[in-house]
C-alpha positions as CSV (number, residue, x, y, z in Angstrom):
1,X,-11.2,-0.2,-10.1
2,X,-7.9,0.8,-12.0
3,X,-5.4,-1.9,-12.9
4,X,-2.9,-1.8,-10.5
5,X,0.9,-0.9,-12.4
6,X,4.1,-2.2,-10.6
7,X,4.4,1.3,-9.7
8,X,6.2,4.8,-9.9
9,X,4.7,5.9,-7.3
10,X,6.1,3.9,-4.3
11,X,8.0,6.5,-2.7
12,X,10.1,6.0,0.2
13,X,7.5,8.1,2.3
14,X,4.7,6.0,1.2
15,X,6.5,2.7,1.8
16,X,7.9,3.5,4.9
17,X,4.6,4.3,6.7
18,X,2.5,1.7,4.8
19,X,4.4,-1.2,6.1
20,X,4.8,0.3,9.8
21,X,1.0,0.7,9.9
22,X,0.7,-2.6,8.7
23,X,-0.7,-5.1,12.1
24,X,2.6,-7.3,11.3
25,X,5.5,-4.6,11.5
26,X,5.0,-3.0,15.2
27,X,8.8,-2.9,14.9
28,X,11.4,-3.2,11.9
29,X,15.2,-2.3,11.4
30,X,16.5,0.2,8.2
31,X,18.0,-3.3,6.6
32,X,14.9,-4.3,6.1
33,X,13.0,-0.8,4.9
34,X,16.3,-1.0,2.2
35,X,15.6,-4.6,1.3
36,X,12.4,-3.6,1.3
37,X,13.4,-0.5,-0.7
38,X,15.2,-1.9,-3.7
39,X,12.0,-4.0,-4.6
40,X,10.3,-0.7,-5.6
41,X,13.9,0.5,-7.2
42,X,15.1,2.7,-4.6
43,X,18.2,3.5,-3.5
44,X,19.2,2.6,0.1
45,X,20.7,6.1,0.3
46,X,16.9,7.3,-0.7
47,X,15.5,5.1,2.1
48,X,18.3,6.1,5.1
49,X,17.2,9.6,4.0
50,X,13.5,8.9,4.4
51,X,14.2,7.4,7.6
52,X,15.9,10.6,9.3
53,X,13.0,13.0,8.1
54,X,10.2,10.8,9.2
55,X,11.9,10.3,12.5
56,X,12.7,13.7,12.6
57,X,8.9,15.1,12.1
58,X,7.4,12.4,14.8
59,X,6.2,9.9,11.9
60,X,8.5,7.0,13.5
61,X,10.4,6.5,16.7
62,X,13.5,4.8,17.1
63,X,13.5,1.7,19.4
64,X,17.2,1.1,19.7
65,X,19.8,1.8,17.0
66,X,18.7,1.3,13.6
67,X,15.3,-0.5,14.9
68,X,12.2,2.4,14.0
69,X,8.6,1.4,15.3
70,X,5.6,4.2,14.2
71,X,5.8,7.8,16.0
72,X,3.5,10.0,17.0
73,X,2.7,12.0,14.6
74,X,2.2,8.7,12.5
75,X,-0.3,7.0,14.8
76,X,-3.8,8.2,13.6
77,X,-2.7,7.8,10.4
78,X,-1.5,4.1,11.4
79,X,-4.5,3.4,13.5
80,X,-6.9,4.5,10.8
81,X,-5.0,2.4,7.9
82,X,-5.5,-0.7,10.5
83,X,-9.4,-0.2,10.2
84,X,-10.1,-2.2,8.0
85,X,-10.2,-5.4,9.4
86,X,-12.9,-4.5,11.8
87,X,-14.9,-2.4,9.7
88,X,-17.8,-4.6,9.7
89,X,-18.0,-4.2,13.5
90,X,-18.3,0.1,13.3
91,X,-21.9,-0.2,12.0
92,X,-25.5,-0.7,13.2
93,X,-28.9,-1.5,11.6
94,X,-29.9,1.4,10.1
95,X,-32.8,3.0,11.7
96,X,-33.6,5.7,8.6
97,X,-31.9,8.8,10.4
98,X,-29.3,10.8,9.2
99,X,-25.7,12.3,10.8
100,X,-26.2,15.7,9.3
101,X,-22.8,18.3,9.6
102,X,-23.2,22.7,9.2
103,X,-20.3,23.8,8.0
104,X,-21.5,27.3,6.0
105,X,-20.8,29.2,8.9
106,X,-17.0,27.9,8.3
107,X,-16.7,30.2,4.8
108,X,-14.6,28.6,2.1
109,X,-12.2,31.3,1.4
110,X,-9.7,28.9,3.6
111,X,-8.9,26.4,0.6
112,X,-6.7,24.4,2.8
113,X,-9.3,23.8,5.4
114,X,-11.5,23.3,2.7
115,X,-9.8,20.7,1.3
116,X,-8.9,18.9,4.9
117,X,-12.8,19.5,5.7
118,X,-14.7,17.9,2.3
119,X,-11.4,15.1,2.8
120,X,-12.8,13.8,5.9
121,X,-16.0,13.9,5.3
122,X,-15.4,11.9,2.2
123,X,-13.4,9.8,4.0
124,X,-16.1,8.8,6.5
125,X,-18.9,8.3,3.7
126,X,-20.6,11.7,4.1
127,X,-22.3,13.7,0.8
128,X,-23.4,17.0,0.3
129,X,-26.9,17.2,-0.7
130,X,-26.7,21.5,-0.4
131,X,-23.4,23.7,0.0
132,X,-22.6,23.6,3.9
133,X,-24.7,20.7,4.7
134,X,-23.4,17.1,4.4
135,X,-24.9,13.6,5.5
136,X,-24.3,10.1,5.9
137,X,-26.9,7.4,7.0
138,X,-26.2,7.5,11.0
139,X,-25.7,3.6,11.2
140,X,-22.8,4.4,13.5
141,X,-22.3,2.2,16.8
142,X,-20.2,5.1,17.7
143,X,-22.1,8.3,19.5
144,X,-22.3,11.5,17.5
145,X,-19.4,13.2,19.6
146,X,-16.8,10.1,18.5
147,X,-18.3,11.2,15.1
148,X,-16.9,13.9,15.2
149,X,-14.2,13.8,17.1
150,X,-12.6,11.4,14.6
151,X,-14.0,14.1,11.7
152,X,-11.6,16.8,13.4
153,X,-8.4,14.8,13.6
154,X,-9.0,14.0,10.1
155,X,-8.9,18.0,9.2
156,X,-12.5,18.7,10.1
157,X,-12.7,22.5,11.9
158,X,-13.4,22.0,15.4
159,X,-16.3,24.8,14.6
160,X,-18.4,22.7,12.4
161,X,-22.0,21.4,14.0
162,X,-22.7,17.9,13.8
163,X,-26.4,16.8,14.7
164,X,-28.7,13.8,14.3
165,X,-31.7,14.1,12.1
166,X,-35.0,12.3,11.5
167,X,-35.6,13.6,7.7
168,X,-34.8,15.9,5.5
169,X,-38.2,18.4,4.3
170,X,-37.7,19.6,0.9
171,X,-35.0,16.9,0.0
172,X,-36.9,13.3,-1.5
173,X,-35.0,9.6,0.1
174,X,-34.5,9.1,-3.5
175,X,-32.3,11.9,-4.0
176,X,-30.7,11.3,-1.1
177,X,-29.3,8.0,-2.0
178,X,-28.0,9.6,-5.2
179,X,-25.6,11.0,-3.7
180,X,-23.4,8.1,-3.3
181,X,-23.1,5.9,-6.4
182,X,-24.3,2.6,-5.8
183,X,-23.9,0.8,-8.7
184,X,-20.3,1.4,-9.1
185,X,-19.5,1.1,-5.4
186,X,-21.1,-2.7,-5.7
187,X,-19.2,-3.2,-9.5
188,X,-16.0,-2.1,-7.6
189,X,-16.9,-4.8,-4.9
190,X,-17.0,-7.4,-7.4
191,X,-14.1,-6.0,-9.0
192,X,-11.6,-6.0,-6.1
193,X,-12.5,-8.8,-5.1
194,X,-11.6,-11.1,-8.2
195,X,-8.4,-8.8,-8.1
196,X,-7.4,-10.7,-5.4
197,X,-8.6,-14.1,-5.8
198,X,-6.3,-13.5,-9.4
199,X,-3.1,-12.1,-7.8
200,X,-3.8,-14.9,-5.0
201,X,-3.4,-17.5,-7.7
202,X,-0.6,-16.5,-9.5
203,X,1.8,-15.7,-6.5
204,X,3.0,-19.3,-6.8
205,X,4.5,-18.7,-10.1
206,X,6.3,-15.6,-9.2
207,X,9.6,-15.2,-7.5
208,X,9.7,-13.4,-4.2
209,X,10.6,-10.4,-5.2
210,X,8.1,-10.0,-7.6
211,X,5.3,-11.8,-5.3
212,X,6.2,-9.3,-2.4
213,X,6.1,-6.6,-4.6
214,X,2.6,-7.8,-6.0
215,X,1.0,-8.5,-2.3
216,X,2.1,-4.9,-1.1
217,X,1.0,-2.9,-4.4
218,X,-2.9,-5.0,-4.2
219,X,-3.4,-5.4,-0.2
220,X,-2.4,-1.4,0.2
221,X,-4.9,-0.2,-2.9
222,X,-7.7,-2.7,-1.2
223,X,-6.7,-1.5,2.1
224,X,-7.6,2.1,1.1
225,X,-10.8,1.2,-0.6
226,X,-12.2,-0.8,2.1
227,X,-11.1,2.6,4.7
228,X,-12.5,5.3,2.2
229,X,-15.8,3.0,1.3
230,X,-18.7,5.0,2.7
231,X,-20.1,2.2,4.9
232,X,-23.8,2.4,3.4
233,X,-26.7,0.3,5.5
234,X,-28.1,-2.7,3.8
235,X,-31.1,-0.2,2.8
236,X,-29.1,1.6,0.2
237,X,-26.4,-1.1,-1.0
238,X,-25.3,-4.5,-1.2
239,X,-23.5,-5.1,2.1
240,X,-23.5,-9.0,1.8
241,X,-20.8,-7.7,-1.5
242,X,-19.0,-5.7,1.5
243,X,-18.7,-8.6,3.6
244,X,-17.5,-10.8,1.2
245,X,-15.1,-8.4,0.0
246,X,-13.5,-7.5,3.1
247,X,-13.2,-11.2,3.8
248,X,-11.5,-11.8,0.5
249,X,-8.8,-9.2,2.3
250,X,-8.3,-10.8,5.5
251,X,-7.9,-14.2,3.7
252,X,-5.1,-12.3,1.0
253,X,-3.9,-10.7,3.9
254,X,-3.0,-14.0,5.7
255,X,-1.3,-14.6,2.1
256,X,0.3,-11.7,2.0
257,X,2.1,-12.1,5.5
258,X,3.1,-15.7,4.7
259,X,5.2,-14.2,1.5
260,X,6.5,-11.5,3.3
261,X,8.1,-13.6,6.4
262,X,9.8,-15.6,3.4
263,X,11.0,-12.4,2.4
264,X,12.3,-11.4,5.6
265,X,14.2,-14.9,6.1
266,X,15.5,-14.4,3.4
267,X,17.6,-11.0,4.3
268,X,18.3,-12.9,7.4
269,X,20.5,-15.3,5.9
């Protein structure tokens, strides 16, 4: 995993809707979005902005008067940033079959859909072992239609055929599994996970600014690997890694909000 810069690339987009899909800000007024703002260096006129065009495209929703909660439009994306925390509870024991998903019929001349299509299959751990076909282990509690259902609000074509499959003739296990690469999924486990234990350690020493600023710019990076991790069974990778990693992030989590409400007193003063 990269090292993580203290950043150019917290926009006021980006900060806006990470913190309001964040479980602790169901509700939160623009003084604190500027606050909250001027960590990352920008301008409270750059915020107010941000505010009106998110509200105005359904991202958030305004409450009361200067009080935004998330919008429509902003919800899946929300709920699916918020899934980490249970992600342990999505999966089964693996019984060896395979989610399998068609999509040749679908043409790639599109490359916008294309690009939506191979995003959410990425995103929910599939690989393609051919052009048009793409798998995942099928260690899903959810049934195939959920499956896909959540493929096509992530940008899958409502066209494409999902189906469950015992093995794959012509196609070895072993080369199977090499789709997804192991080794550096379980090195990034490691990784991320003495990422936090260091950042957890040195947030005493920082100011609050600076520790806010560090908590948001780790937890949202872990937060997006833990959601974009292919969810492998115990058969193919080192899940006891993925437990303890994910645990790491609840405890850095708790952490994290504990800084945060300081913050927050803080402006209320």
């Amino acid at each position: 995993m990269t090292e993580i810069t203290l950043d150019d690339k917290t926009t006021p987009k980006r900060l806006l809707l990470s913190l309001l899909s964040s479980p602790g800000f169901k509700e939160i007024d623009v003084i604190y979005l500027i606050e909250w703002g001027k960590i990352f260096n920008i301008d409270p006129s750059a915020t107010r902005v941000a505010v009106g065009r998110l509200a105005k495209l359904g991202y958030i929703s305004s409450v009361s008067r200067g009080r935004y909660t998330i919008g429509p439009n902003g919800e899946m994306m929300a709920k699916t940033a918020r899934h980490w925390i249970d992600t342990e509870d999505r999966i089964a024991p693996w019984s060896g079959k395979w989610i399998v998903a068609h999509t040749a019929h679908l043409g790639r001349s599109n490359k916008t859909a294309v690009r939506s299509r191979e995003r959410a299959f990425r995103l929910n751990g599939f690989a393609s072992p051919l052009a048009g076909l793409w798998c995942r282990p099928s260690n899903f509690k959810e049934s195939l239609q959920h499956t896909k259902q959540r493929l096509t609000t992530m940008g899958l074509e409502h066209q494409a055929v999902l189906m469950n499959c015992d093995a794959f003739a012509g196609i070895e296990s072993d080369e199977l599994h090499q789709l997804w690469p192991i080794e550096k999924t379980e090195s990034e486990y490691l990784n991320v996970r003495q990422k936090m234990q260091t950042s957890s350690a040195k947030l005493h020493s920082l100011d609050i600014i600076d520790a806010v600023r560090e908590t948001f710019l780790v937890g949202e990076s872990v937060i997006k690997q833990i959601n974009a991790d292919p969810l492998l069974p115990s058969e193919m990778i080192n899940t006891q890694l993925r437990r303890e990693m994910i645990n790491e992030m609840k405890l850095y989590n708790e952490t994290g909000r504990i800084v945060w409400e300081k913050f927050h007193s803080r402006i209320g003063d």
